[in-house]
MARBA-3410 file (N, C-alpha, C, O; in Angstrom, 1 decimal):
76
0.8,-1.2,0.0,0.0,0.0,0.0,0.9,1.3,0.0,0.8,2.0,-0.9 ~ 1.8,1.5,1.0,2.7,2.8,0.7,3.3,2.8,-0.4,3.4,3.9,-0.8 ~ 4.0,1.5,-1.3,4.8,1.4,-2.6,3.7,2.2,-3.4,4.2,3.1,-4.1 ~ 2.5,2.1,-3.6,1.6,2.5,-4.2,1.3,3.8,-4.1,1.1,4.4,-5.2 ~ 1.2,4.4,-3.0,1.2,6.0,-2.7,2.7,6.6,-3.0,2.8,7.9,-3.0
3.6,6.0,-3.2,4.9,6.5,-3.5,4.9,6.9,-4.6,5.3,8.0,-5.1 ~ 4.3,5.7,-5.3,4.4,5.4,-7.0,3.6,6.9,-7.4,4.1,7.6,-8.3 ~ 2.5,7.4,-6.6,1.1,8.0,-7.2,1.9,9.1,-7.4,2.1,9.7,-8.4 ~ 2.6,9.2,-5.9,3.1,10.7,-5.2,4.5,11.1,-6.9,4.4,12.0,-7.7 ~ 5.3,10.1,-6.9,6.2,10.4,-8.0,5.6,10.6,-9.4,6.2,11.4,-10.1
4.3,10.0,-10.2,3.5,10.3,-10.9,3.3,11.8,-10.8,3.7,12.7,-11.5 ~ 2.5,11.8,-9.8,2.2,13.3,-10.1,2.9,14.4,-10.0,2.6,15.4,-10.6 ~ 4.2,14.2,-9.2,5.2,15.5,-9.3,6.3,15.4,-10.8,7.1,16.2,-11.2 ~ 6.1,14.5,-11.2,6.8,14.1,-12.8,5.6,14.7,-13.6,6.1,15.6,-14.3 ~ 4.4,14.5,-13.7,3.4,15.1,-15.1,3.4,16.7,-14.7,3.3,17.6,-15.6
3.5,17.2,-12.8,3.3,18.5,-12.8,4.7,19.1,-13.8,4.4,19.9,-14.8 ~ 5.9,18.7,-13.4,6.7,18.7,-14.5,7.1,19.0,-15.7,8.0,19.7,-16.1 ~ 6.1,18.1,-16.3,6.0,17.6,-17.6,5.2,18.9,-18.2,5.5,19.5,-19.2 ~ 4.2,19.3,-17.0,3.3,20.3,-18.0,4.0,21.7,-18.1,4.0,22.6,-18.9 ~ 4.7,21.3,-16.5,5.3,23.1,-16.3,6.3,23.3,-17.4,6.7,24.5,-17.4
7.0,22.3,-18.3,7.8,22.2,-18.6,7.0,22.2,-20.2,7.9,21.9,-21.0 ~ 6.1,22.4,-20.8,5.6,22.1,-21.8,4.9,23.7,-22.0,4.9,24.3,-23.0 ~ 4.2,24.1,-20.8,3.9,25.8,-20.5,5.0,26.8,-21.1,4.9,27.5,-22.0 ~ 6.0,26.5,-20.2,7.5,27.2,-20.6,8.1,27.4,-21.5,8.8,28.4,-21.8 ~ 7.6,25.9,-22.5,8.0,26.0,-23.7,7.3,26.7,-24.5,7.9,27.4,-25.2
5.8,26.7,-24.6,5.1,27.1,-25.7,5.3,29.0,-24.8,5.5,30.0,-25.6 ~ 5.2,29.2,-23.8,6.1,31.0,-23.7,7.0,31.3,-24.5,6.8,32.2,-25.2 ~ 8.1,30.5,-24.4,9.3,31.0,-24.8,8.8,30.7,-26.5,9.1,31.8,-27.0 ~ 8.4,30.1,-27.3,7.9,29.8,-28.6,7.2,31.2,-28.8,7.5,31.8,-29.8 ~ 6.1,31.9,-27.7,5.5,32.9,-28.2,6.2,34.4,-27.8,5.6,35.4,-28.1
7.6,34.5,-27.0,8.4,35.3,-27.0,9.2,35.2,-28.1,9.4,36.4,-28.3 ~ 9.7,34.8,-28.7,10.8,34.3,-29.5,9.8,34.8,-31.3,10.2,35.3,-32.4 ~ 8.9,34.6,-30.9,7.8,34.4,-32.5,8.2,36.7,-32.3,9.0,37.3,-32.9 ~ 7.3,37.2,-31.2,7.2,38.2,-30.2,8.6,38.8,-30.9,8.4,39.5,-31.9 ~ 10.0,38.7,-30.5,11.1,39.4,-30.6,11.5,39.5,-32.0,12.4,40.3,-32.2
10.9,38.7,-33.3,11.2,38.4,-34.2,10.0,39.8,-35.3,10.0,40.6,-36.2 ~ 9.6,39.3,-34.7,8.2,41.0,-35.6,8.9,42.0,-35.0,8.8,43.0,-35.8 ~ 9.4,42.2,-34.1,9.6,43.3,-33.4,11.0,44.0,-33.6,11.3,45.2,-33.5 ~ 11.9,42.8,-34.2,13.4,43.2,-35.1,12.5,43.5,-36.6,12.7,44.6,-37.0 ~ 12.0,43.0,-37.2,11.1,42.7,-38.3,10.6,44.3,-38.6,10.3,44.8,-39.7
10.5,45.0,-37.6,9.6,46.2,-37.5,10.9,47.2,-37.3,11.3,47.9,-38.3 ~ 11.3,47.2,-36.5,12.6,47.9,-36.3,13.7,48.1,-37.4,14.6,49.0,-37.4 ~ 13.5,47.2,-38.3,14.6,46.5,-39.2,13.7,48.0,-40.4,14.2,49.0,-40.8 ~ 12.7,47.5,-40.7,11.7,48.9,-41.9,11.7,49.9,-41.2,11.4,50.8,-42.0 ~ 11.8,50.3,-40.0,12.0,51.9,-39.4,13.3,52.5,-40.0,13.4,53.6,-40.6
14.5,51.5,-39.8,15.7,51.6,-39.9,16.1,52.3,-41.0,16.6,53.4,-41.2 ~ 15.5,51.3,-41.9,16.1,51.0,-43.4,14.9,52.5,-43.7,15.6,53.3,-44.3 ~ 13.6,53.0,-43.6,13.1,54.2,-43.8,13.8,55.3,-43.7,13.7,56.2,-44.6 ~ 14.8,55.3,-42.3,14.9,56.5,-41.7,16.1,56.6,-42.9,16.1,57.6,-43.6 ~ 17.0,55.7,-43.3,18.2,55.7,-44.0,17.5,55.9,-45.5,18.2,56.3,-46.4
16.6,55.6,-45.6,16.0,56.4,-46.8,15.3,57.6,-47.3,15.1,58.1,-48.4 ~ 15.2,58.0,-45.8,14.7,59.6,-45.9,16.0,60.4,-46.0,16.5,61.1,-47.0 ~ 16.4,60.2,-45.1,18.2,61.3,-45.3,18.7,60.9,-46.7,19.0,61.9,-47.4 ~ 18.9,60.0,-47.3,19.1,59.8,-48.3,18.7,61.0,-49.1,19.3,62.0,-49.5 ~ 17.1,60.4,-49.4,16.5,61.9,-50.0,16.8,63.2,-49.5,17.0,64.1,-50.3
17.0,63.7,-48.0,17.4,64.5,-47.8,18.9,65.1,-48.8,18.9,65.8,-49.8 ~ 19.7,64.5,-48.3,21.0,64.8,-49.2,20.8,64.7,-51.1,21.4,65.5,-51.8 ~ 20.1,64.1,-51.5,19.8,63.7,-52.7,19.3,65.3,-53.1,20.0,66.0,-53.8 ~ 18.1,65.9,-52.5,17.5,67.1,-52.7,19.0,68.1,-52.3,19.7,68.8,-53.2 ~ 19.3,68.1,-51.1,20.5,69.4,-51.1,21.4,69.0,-51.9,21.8,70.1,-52.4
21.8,68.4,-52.3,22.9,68.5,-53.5,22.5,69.1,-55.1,23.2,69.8,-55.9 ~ 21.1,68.6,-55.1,20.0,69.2,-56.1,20.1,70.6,-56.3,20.1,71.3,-57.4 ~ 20.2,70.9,-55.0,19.6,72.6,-55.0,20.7,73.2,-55.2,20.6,74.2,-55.9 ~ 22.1,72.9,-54.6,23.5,73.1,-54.9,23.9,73.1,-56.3,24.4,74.1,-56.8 ~ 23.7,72.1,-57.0,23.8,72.5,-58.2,22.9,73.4,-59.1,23.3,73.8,-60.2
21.5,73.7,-58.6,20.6,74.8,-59.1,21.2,76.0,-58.9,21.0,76.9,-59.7 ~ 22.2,76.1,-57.7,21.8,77.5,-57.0,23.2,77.6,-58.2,22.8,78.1,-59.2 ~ 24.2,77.2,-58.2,25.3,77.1,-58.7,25.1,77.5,-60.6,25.8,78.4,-61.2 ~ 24.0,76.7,-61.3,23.6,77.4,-62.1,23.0,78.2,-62.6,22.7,78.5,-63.7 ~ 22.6,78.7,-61.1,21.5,80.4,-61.4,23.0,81.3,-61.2,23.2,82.4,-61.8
23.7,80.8,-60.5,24.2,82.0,-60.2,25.5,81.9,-61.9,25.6,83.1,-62.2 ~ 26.0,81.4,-62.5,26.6,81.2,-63.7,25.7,81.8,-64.5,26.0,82.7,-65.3 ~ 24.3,81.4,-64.4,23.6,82.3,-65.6,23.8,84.5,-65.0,24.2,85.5,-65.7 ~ 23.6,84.5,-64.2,23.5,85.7,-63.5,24.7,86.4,-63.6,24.8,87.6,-63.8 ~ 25.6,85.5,-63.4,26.9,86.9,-64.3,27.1,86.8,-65.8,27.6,87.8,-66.3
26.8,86.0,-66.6,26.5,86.1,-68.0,25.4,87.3,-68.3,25.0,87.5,-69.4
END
């Protein structure tokens, strides 16, 4: 009779285990999915912001060479 309550007692602290250990995992599966959109998202802010200044510079260089040719027509 006690081998039997032993048996139960080890059963159920092994499945508590089993689950807490199965909980844990499917977290860490929904943090990991979670950090992955979130580089994913950060990654197109990035690559935006390096595309705006881009254009930024693209436009002032533009206007440098405008200003550069108004002012050549202007002493002619």
């Amino acid at each position: 009779m006690n081998i039997n309550l032993e048996l139960f007692d080890i059963y159920y602290i092994l499945s508590g285990f089993v689950f807490a250990s199965v909980i844990f995992l499917l977290y860490t599966a929904r943090l990991k999915k979670d950090i992955r959109v979130l580089k994913r998202q950060y990654e197109k802010k990035s690559i935006g912001a390096d595309d705006s200044s881009l254009k930024v510079r693209t436009l002032e260089n533009k206007i440098a060479t405008l200003e550069a040719a108004l002012k050549k027509q202007m002493e002619k």
